[in-house]
C-alpha positions as CSV (number, residue, x, y, z in Angstrom):
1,X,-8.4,11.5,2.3
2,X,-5.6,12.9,0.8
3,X,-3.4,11.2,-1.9
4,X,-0.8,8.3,-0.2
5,X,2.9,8.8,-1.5
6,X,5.3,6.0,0.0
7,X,7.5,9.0,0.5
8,X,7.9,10.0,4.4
9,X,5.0,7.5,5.2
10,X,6.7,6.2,8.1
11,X,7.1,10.3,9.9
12,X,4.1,10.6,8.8
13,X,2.6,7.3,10.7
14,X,4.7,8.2,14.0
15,X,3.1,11.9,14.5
16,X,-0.5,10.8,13.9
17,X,0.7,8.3,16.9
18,X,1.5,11.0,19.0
19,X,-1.5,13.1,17.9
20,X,-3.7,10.1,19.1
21,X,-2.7,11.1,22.8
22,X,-5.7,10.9,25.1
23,X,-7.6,14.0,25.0
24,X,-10.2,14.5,27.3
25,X,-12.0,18.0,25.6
26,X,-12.2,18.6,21.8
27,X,-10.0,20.5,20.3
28,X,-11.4,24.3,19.8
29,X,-10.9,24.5,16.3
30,X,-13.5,21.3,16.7
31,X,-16.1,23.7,18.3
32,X,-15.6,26.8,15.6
33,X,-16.5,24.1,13.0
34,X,-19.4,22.1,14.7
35,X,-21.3,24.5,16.4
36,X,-24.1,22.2,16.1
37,X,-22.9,19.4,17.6
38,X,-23.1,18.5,21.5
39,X,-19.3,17.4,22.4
40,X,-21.1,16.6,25.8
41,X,-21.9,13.5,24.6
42,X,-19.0,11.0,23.1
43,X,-18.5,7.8,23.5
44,X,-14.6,7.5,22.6
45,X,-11.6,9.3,23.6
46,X,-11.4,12.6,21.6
47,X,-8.0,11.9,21.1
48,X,-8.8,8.5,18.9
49,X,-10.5,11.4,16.1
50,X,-7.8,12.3,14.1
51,X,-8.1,15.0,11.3
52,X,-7.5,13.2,7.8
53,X,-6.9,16.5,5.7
54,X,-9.7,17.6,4.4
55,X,-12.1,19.7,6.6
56,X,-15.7,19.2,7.0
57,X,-17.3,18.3,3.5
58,X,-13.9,18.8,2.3
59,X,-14.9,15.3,0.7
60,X,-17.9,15.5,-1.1
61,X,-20.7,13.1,-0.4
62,X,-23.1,13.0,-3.4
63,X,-26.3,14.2,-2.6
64,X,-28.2,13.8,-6.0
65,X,-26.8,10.8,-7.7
66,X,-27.3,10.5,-11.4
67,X,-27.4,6.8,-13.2
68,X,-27.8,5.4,-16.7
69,X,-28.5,1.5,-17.6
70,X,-25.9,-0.3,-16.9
71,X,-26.3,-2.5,-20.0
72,X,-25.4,0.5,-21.9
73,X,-22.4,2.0,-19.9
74,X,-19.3,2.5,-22.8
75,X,-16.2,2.9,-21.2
76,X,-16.6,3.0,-17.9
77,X,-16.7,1.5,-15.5
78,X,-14.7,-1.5,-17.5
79,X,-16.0,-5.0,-16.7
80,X,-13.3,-5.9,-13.7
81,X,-13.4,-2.7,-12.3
82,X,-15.3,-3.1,-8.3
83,X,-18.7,-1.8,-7.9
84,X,-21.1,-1.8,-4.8
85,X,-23.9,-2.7,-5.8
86,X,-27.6,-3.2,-4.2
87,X,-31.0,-4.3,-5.1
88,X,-34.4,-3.7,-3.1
89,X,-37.2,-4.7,-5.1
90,X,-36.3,-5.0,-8.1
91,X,-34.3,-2.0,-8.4
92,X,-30.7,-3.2,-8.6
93,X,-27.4,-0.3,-8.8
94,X,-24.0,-0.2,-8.9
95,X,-22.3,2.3,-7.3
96,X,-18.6,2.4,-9.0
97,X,-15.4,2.4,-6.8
98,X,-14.0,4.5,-8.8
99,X,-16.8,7.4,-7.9
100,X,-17.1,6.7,-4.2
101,X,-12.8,6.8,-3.5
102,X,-13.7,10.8,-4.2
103,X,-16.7,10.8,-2.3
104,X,-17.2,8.0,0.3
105,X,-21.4,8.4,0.6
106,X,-23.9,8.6,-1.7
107,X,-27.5,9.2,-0.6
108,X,-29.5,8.3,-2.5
109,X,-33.4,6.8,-2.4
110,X,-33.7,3.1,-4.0
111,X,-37.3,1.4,-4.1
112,X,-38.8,4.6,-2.1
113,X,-35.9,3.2,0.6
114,X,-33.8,6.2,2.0
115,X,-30.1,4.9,1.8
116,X,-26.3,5.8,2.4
117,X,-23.7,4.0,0.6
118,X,-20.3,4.3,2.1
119,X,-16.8,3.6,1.2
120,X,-14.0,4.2,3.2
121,X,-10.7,3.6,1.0
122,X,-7.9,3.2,4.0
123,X,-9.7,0.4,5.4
124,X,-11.7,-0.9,2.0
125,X,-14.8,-1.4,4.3
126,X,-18.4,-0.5,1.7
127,X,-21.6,-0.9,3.7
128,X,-24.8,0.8,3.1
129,X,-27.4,1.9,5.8
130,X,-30.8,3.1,6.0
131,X,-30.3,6.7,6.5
132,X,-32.8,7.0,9.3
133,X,-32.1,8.8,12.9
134,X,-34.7,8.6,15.2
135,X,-37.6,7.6,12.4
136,X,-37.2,10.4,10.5
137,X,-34.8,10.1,7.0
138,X,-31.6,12.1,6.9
139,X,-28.4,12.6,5.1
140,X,-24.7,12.1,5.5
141,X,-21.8,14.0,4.8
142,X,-18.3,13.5,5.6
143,X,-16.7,15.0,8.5
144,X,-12.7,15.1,7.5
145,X,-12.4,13.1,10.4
146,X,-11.0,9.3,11.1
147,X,-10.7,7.6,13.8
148,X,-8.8,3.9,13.7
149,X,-8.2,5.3,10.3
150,X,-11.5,4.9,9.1
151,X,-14.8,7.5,7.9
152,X,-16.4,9.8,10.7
153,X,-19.2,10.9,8.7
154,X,-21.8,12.9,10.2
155,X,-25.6,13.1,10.2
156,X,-26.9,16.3,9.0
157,X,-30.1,16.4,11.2
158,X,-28.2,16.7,14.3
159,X,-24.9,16.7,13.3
160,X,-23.7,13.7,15.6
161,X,-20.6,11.8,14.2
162,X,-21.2,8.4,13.1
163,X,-18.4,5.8,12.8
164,X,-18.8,3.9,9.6
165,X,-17.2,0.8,10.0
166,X,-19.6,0.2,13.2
167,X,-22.7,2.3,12.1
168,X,-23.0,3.7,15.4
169,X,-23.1,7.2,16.7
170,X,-20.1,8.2,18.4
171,X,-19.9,11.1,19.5
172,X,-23.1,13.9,19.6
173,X,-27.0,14.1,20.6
174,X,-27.4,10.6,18.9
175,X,-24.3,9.2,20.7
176,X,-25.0,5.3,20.9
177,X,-27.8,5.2,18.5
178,X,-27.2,2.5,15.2
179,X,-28.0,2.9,11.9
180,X,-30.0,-0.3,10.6
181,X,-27.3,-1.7,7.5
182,X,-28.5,-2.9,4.5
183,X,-26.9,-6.4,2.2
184,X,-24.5,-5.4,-1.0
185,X,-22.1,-6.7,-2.7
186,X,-18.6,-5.6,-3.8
187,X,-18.4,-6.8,-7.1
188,X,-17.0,-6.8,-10.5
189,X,-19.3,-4.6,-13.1
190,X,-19.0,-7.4,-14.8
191,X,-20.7,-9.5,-12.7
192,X,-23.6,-6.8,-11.2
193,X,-24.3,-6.6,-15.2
194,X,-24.8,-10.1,-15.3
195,X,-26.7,-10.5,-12.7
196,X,-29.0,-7.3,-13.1
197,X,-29.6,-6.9,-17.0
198,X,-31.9,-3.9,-16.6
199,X,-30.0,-2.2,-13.4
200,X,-28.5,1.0,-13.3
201,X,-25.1,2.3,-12.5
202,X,-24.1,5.7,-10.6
203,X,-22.2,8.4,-13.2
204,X,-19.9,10.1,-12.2
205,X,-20.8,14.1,-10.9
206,X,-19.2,15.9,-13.8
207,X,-15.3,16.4,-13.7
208,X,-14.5,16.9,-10.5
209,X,-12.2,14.6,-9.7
210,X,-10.1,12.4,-12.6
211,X,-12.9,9.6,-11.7
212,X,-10.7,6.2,-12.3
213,X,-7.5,7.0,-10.9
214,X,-6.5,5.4,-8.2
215,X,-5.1,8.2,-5.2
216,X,-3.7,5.6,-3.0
217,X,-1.6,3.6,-5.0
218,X,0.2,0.8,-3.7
219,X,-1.8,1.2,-0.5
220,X,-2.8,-2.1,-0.5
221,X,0.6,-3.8,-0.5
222,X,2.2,-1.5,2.4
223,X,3.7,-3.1,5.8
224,X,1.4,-0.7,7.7
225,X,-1.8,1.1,6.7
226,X,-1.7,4.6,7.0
227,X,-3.1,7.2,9.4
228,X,-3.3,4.4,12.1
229,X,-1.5,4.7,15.5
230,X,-2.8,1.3,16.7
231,X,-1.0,-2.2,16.7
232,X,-1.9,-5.1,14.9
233,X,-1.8,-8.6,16.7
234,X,-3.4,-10.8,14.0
235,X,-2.6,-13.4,11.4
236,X,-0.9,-12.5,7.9
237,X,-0.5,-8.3,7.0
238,X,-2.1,-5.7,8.8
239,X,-3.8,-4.8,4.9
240,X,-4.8,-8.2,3.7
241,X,-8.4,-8.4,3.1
242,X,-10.8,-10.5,5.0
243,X,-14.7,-11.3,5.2
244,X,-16.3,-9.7,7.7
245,X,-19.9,-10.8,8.1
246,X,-22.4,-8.9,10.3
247,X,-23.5,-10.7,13.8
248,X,-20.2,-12.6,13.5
249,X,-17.3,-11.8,15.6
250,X,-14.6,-13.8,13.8
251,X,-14.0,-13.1,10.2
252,X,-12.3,-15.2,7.3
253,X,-8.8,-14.1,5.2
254,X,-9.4,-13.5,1.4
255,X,-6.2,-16.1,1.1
256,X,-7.9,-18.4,3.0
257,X,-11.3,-17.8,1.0
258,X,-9.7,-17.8,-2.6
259,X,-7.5,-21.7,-2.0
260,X,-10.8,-23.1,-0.7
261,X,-12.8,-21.3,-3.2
262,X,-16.3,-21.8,-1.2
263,X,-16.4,-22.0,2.9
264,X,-19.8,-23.6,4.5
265,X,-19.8,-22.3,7.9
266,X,-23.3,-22.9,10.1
267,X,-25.8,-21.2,7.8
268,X,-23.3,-19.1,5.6
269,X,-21.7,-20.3,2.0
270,X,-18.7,-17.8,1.5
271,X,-17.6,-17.6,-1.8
272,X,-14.8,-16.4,-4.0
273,X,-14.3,-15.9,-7.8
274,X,-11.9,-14.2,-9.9
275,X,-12.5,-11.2,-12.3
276,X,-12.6,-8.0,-9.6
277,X,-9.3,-5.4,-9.8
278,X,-8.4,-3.7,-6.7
279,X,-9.2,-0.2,-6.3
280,X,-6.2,0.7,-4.1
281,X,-3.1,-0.9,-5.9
282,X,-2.3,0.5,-9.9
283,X,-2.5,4.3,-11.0
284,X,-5.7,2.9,-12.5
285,X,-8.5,1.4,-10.8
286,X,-9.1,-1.4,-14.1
287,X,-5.3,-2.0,-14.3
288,X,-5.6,-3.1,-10.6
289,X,-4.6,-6.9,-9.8
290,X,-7.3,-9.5,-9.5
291,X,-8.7,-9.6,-6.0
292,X,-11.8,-11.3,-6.8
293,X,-15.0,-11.6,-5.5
294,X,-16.7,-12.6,-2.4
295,X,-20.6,-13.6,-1.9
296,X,-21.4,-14.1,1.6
297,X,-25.4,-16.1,1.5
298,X,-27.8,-17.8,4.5
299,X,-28.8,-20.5,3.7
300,X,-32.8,-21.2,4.1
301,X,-34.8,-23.7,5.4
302,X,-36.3,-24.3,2.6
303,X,-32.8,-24.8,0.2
304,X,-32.9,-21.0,-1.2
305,X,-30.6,-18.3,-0.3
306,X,-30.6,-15.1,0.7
307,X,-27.7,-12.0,0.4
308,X,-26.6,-11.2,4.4
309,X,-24.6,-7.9,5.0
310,X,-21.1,-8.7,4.6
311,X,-17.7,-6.5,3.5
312,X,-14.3,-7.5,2.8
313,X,-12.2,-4.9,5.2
314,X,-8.8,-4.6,6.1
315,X,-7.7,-7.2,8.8
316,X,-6.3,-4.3,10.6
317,X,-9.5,-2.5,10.6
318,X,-11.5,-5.9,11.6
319,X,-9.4,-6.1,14.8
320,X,-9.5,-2.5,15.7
321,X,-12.9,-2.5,16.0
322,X,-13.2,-6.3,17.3
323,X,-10.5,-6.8,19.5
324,X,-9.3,-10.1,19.8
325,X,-11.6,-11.5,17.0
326,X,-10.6,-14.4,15.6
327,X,-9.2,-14.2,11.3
328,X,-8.9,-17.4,10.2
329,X,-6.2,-17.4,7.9
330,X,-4.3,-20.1,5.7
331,X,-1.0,-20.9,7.1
């Protein structure tokens, strides 16, 4: 989305409030744009889909991803700055924070795997999918669209609308379908280097965006997160972070995660370490303060442990799309 100023944030947050009206047919500019897409079909109000800035691709999802071995990366990405990283047999990447705040998805193809890794900045929330529809493999792109503030992206098979935070079709001929989600971590560089001596780590596409700057700055630390018209009735600030684990409606306060340091709950050891910088809070990403890092594992019968899909959200964001969930937070 487009670059937060604290200037007039408060106008700003009001109108998208009124534009969030309930709206029972889409707007026409909606059709001129997506002729492809059945508006028959939705499964939300079209008045929760608000229009971010850009239009249609306006963000540019990265289609051909380039890498280099990570263990001999110079510069960039610097060791605290956050990565999301995945491994699927073998092959381990790291897909750099400061690359996907300019273009939210990457598709790429790990281990013969067809994948989409996605970031959305105004609610922090990284999770990679499988992109498959129906059986057959696809691609992603971004639609310029948000709804609860977070990434509409778009399938470009059938051109549904997908709601990231959920992975579930929304709106379009695959309206209720889900995308299967894949485990990653959000990590230091630091740390995915450590861990994966040989992996590789996404480049950045050429220049076209100053790649380690940081176009929200400060949004982390605001009262209220921007382009959101709903209310928050949880614990702590609308934008702390939490732990959001898969199959798990309740989720866990990076406060309360980072005083206890490790949190055994049923089968799950949650886990926090310093040594990550936020990506939404200095001009520049590696100048951002320590935020750490979570590891959310399931424990196996047998004693080992396994990575479970997991993403450390806004608690705004959590709630918006888990009403009345439970965020345990410190006191």
């Amino acid at each position: 989305m487009r670059p937060i100023t604290v200037s007039g944030f408060i106008v700003v947050v009001l109108l998208w409030a009124v534009a969030a009206a309930a709206v029972a047919e889409p707007p026409a500019g909606w059709l001129r744009e997506w002729p492809r897409t059945d508006f028959s079909q939705s499964a939300v109000d079209f008045g929760e889909i608000l229009s971010g800035g850009p239009p249609k691709d306006g963000i540019p999802a990265i289609d051909a991803p380039r890498f280099e071995a990570a263990s001999e990366t110079t510069g960039a990405p610097t060791p605290n700055e956050p990565v999301m990283s995945i491994e699927i047999a073998g092959d381990a990447r790291a897909y750099p924070l400061s690359v996907l705040m300019w273009h939210e998805i990457v598709n790429d193809t790990v281990a013969g795997q067809p994948v989409a890794v996605t970031y959305c900045p105004l609610c922090n929330s990284g999770i990679v999918f499988r992109r498959v529809v129906a059986g057959e493999p696809t691609t992603f792109g971004t639609t310029g669209k948000l709804r609860n503030s977070d990434l509409v992206m778009y399938d470009r098979a059938t051109e549904s609308w997908w709601q990231q935070f959920e992975g579930r079709a929304i709106l379009g001929a695959r309206m209720g379908d889900a995308l299967e989600t894949i485990p990653s971590r959000l990590e230091s560089f630091a740390e995915f280097r450590a861990r994966h001596p040989a992996g590789k780590v996404l480049v950045p596409p050429g220049r076209m965006r100053d790649y380690g700057r940081n176009p929200y700055v400060g949004y982390d630390s605001l009262p209220v997160p921007f382009l959101f018209g709903g209310d928050y009735d949880g614990p702590g600030s609308p934008l702390m972070r939490v732990v959001a684990v898969e199959g798990r409606q309740e989720a866990w306060s990076l406060d309360l995660l980072r005083a206890a340091g490790r949190l055994e709950v049923d089968d799950l050891v949650l886990t926090w370490k310093p040594g990550q910088a936020s990506a939404l809070d200095a001009p520049r990403i590696a100048d951002g303060r320590d935020v750490g890092t979570v590891t959310v594992e399931r424990v196996e019968p047998g004693g080992g442990r396994e990575d479970v899909v997991y993403h450390v959200p806004f608690a705004f964001a959590f709630r918006a799309f888990n009403p009345g969930a439970p965020i345990h937070h410190a006191p």
